[in-house]
C-alpha positions, -999 to +999 in steps of 0.1 A: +030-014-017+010-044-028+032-073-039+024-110-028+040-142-034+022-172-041+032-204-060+048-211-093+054-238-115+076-270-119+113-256-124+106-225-119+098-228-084+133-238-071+145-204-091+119-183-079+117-198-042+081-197-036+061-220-020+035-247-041-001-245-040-030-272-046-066-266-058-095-284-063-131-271-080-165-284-086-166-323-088-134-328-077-146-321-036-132-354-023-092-350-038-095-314-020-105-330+009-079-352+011-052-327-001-069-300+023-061-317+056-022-324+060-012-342+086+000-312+116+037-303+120+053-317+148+085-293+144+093-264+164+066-233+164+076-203+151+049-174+147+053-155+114+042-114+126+033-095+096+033-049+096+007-042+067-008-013+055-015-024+017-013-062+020+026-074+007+035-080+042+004-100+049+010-122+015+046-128+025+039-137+058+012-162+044+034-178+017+064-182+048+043-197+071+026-227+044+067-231+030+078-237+068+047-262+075+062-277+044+092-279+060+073-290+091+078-258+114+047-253+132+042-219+120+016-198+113+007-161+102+001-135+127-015-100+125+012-077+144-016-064+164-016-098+180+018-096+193+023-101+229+056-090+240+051-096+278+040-134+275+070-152+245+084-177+270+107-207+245+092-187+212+107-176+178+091-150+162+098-134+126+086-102+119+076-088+083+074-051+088+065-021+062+075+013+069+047+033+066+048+072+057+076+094+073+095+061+091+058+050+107+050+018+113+017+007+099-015+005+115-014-031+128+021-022+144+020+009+162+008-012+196+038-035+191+064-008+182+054+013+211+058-016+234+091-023+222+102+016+220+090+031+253+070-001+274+091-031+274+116-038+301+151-050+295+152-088+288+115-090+277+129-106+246+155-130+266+135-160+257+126-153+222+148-165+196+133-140+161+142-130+120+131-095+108+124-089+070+119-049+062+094-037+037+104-002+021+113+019-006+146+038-014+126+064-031+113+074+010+139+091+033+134+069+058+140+036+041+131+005+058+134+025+095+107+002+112+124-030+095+156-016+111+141-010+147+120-041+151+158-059+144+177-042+169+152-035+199+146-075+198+183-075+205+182-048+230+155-065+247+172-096+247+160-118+220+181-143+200+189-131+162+181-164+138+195-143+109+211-112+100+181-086+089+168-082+055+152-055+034+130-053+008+129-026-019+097-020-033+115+005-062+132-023-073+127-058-070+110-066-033+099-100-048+135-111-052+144-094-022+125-116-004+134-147-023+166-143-013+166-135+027+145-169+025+174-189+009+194-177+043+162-180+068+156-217+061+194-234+071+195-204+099+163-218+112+174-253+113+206-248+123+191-223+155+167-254+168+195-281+158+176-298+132+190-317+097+190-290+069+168-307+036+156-290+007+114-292-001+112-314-024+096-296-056+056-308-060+061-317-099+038-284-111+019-259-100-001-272-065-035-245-060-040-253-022-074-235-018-101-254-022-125-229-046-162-242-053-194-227-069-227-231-065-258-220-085-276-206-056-266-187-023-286-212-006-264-241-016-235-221-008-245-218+026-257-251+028-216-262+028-204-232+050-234-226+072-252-194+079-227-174+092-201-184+058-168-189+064-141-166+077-118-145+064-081-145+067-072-111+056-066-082+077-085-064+057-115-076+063-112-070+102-112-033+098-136-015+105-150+007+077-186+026+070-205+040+042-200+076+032-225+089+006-215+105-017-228+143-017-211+162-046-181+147-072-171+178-095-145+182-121-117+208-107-098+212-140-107+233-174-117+214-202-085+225-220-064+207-197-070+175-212-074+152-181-094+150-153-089+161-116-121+154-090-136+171-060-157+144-041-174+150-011-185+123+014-206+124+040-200+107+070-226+123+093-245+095+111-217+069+106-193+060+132-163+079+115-145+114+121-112+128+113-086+155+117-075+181+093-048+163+078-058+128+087-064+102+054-094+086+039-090+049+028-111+038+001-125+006-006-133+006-047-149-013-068-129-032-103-141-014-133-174-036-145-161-042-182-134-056-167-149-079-143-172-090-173-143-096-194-120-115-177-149-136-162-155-151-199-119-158-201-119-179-177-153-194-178-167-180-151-202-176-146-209-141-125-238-149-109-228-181-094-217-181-059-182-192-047-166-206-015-128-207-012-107-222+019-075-230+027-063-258+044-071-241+083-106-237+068-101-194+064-111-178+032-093-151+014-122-131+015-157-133+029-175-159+013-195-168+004-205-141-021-209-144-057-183-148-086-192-112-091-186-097-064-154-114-053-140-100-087-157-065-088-147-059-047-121-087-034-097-092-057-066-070-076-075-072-109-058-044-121-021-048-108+007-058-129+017-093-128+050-103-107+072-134-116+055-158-101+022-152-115+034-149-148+052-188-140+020-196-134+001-186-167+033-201-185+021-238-170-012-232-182-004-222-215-008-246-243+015-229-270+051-245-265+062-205-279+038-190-254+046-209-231+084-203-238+080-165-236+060-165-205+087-186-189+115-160-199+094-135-183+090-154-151+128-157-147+155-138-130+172-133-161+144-121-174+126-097-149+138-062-167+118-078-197+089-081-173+095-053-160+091-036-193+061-055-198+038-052-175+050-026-152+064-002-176+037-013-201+006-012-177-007-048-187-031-065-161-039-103-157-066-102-187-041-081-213-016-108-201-039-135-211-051-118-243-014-116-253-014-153-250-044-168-259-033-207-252-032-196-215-059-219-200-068-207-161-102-216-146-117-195-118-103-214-092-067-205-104-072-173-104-088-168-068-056-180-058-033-161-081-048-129-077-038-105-044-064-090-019-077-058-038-062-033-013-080+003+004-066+034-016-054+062+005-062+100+000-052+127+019-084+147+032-086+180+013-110+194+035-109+205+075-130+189+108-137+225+113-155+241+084-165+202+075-172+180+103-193+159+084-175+153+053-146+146+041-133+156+008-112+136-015-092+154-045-075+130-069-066+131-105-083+106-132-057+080-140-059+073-177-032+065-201-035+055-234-011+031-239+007+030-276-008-003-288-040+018-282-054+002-248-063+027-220-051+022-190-076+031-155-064+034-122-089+018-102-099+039-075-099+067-094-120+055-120-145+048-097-150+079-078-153+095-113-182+077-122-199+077-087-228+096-089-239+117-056-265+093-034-235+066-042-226+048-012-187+041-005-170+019+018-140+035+033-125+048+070-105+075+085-068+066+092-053+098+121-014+109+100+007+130+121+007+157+095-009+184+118-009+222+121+008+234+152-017+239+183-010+274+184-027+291+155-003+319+156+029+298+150+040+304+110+030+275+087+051+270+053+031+245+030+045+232+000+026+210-027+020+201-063-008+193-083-030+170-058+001+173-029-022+202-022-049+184-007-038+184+031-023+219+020-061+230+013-077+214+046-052+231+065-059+269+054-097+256+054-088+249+095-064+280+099-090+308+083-118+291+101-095+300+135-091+338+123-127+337+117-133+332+153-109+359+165-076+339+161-040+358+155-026+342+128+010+335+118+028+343+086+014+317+066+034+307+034+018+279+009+039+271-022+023+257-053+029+242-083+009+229-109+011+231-151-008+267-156-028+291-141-060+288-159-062+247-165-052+233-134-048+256-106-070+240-080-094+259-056-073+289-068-104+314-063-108+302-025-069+300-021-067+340-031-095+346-009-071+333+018-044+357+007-072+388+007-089+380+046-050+373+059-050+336+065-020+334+041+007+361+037+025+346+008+012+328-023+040+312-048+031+295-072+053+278-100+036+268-133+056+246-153+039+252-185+027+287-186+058+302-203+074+286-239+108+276-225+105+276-187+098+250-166+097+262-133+085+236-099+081+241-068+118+230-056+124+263-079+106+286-061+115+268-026+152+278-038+143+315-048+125+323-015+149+303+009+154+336+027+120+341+038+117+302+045+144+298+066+133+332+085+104+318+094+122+283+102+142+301+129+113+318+143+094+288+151+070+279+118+063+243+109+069+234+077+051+205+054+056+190+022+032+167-003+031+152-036+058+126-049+091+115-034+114+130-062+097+165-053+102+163-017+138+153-022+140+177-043+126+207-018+146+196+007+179+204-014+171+236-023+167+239+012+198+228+023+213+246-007+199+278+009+212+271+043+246+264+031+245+302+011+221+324+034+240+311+070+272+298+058+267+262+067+284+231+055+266+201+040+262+181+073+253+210+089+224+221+066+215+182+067+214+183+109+194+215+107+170+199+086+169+167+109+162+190+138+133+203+125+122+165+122+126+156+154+105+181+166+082+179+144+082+206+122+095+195+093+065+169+079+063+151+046+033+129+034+045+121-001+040+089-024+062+070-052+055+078-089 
């Protein structure tokens, strides 16, 4: 997920219910002063805890806590890893949690969610008063789980609900969502610490409250923040990450195939980084350069200028300072498609009364499936946007603001700590669409790793999953994937034949794959017969779903036809794992279910509990993504 919620524009601010910013540039350093340095709530303090793994928590929690210091809360946003449970005496907290994975919570949370799962005593909570938001998709099994859990152990513990939980749906509209669980927080709040209920009153336009300056020279940047610059406020930026050279970046597909799938290998030997076989790699990429160039002139911007931006506690989106350049090749998303409130945003700026008309529709809640069309469905970024309207006028400073934190991408590791201790290995398909009004659409991160040459350098860390191969080497393993959903698939036969190598007894090893055909996009298929010929696997099926005129077969299909063998090994002990997108794992696990009901005579429910059980114990593991 990576959705954030800045400010919009007079009228539609009240619609959208997002909080105003204010900005300043250049010449104009004594109004940001002045508008920089409110005077300090004096209501009650409320901590706003934010779950993140790809930033949308992180924004909401920002926007929250600068509408509630509007609304004079004393409030402020808080990394979850910050939370201390043992030590809330007379404190409200609201927590904005993502559900991460398989029902995980992210990174940031796991301390917190432990605590409050297996640590905390009863009545921990008994003198904290707290709201809970949920982040998460319908298109996951377990939708909005750690949203769910945060809002009842708080109660179990003790604490006070301020309002009834809400969820956020990132397949549909999580923006809204949002919206609207704040249009019940804010009386709930004042009504819970006995204060008068009052509306913000609406700023009169768009208010930028970061205070963005450039400077010619990185000595007169400095000269304002000091030599050690000025902080960052994003999460982000306090991981810790390395460089990993890249060592090989290979095309896996024929040329017949007519896109492009890579092998990249990066070397992390010497760096302060390993993994597990089945662990992920998070990338850090850079914006494609044209891009950076182009939008740059749109807005005036000179690239090799340097820029300092600050909010009103004195924190920076992103370390600064650092050149125009870099904060729009490395910092910022360039790429996304716009949500409402950005698009209210360009519809103030636009000079066109029509353009400014349409834009407004767009920004509306009557007319979001038009947006939706637009720029999700359409693939438009910020600088298409503007090129569609041309009387949009946004200077740099605007846009620092408008823009989200460019966010880590995450790949499964297709490669094993075994046979590869000092590399990992990334496999990931080129995103490239051409688009019918004949733009091409990139994905960014992998548009980058196709055009890194080996010797590049790439900042990026190891994140541990739980998608692990039993610790027995001789308990059967049933992988299923397609197309890239092979990549952990491939790290863990890598891991398993280096065991047999070494005298291991190995189960009976199934891996399912599908992929279009055999002979353009079968990946590693040599090495994945050699694992059927040396006995690491005992079963290959594979399911192309373009090989024969009239037949489409996937891997759900197969799953289906070999239930019986499945479900043998299921009842004799063998783990079983799943990757690639939602749909398909939904859809494995009904043929599943559809083979328990025929081959052991269960009932729905019952095929459903089976399934569950094999959950719970963890043998039943899914590491899957939305489309």
């Amino acid at each position: 997920m990576g959705f954030v919620v800045p400010a919009v524009g007079v009228g539609l601010a009240a619609a959208i219910g997002i909080a105003a910013y204010s900005y300043s540039v250049g010449a104009s350093k004594e109004k940001a002063k002045k508008s920089s340095t409110p005077s300090k709530p004096t209501g009650p303090k409320v901590d706003v805890y934010f779950g993140s793994q790809t930033g949308t928590a992180e924004e909401f929690a920002k926007s929250l806590a600068k509408e509630g210091i509007k609304r004079n809360f004393d409030m402020r946003a808080v990394d979850l890893e910050r939370f201390e449970g043992d030590d809330m005496p007379g404190q409200a907290a609201i927590f904005l949690v993502a559900t991460y994975g398989e029902g995980d919570p992210t990174d940031n949370a796991k301390a917190s969610y432990e605590w409050m799962k297996s640590e905390a005593k009863q009545g921990a909570l008994e003198d904290m008063s707290f709201a809970v938001f949920g982040l998460g998709n319908t298109q996951y099994e377990h939708y909005n789980s750690v949203g769910k859990f945060y809002d009842s152990q708080c109660e179990t513990l003790g604490g006070k609900r301020i309002v009834e939980l809400g969820l956020g749906d990132d397949d549909q509209d999580i923006q809204e969502d949002f919206n609207n669980w704040l249009e019940l927080l804010w009386p709930a709040l004042d009504a819970h610490f006995g204060l008068e209920s009052h509306d913000v009153a609406d700023s009169g336009g768009v208010e930028y409250r970061l205070q963005v300056e450039t400077y010619p020279t990185e000595k007169a940047a400095r000269k304002l923040c000091g030599a050690g610059g000025v902080a960052s406020s994003s999460a982000i930026d306090h991981q810790a990450t390395v460089g990993m050279t890249v060592t090989c970046n290979r095309e896996l597909y024929s040329p017949e195939a007519g896109r492009s799938c890579r092998h990249v290998e990066l070397d992390i030997a010497g760096v302060d980084s390993d993994y597990i076989t089945g662990d992920h790699v998070a990338i850090l990429s850079d914006n494609n350069p044209e891009l950076v160039a182009s939008l740059a002139r749109r807005v005036g911007a000179d690239l090799d200028e340097w820029v300092v931006a600050r909010d009103e506690a004195g924190a920076a989106p992103f370390p600064c300072p650092c050149t125009v350049r870099h904060a729009l090749t490395r910092y910022l998303d360039l790429n996304g498609a716009l949500k409402r409130r950005q698009v209210a945003a360009l519809a103030e700026a636009a000079g066109d009364g029509a353009e400014r008309e349409r834009l407004e529709r767009l920004a509306s809640k009557e007319g979001k499936d038009e947006l939706h069309e637009y720029a999700v469905d359409g693939r438009r970024n910020i600088l298409d946007v503007m090129r569609d309207f041309p009387s949009v006028d946004l200077k740099l400073s605007q846009l620092v603001e408008l823009l989200p934190r460019a966010q880590p991408r995450y790949y499964s590791i297709s490669s094993s700590n075994l046979t590869h201790p000092s590399s990992v290995h990334v496999t990931a398909v080129v995103v490239r669409d051409e688009m019918p009004d004949g733009r091409v659409f990139g994905g960014v991160c992998t548009t980058y790793l196709n055009g890194l040459p080996v010797g590049s350098r790439v900042t990026a860390f190891c994140r541990r999953t739980t998608f692990k191969l039993p610790s027995d080497p001789s308990t059967p393993v049933v992988m299923i994937g397609a197309g890239t959903g092979l990549a952990p698939m491939r790290g863990m036969y890598l891991h398993l034949d280096r065991l047999r190598s070494e005298g291991a007894g190995m189960g009976e090893n199934m891996l399912v794959f599908g992929c279009r055909t055999s002979k353009d996009d079968f990946l590693y298929s040599d090495e994945i017969r050699s694992m059927v010929d040396k006995g690491t696997l005992s079963h290959l099926v594979t399911a192309f779903s373009r090989e024969v005129p009239g037949q489409r077969p996937y891997v759900q299909h197969r799953v289906r036809e070999r239930a019986a063998d499945i479900i043998r090994l299921l009842d004799g002990g063998a783990h079983l794992y799943v990757c690639g997108l939602t749909a398909m794992a939904k859809d494995v696990k009904r043929s599943l279910s559809q083979g328990l009901e025929e081959l052991k005579g269960m009932k729905g429910a019952e095929a459903e509990a089976y399934l569950e059980r094999l959950h719970s114990e963890g043998r039943y593991m899914q590491d899957v993504w939305s489309s």
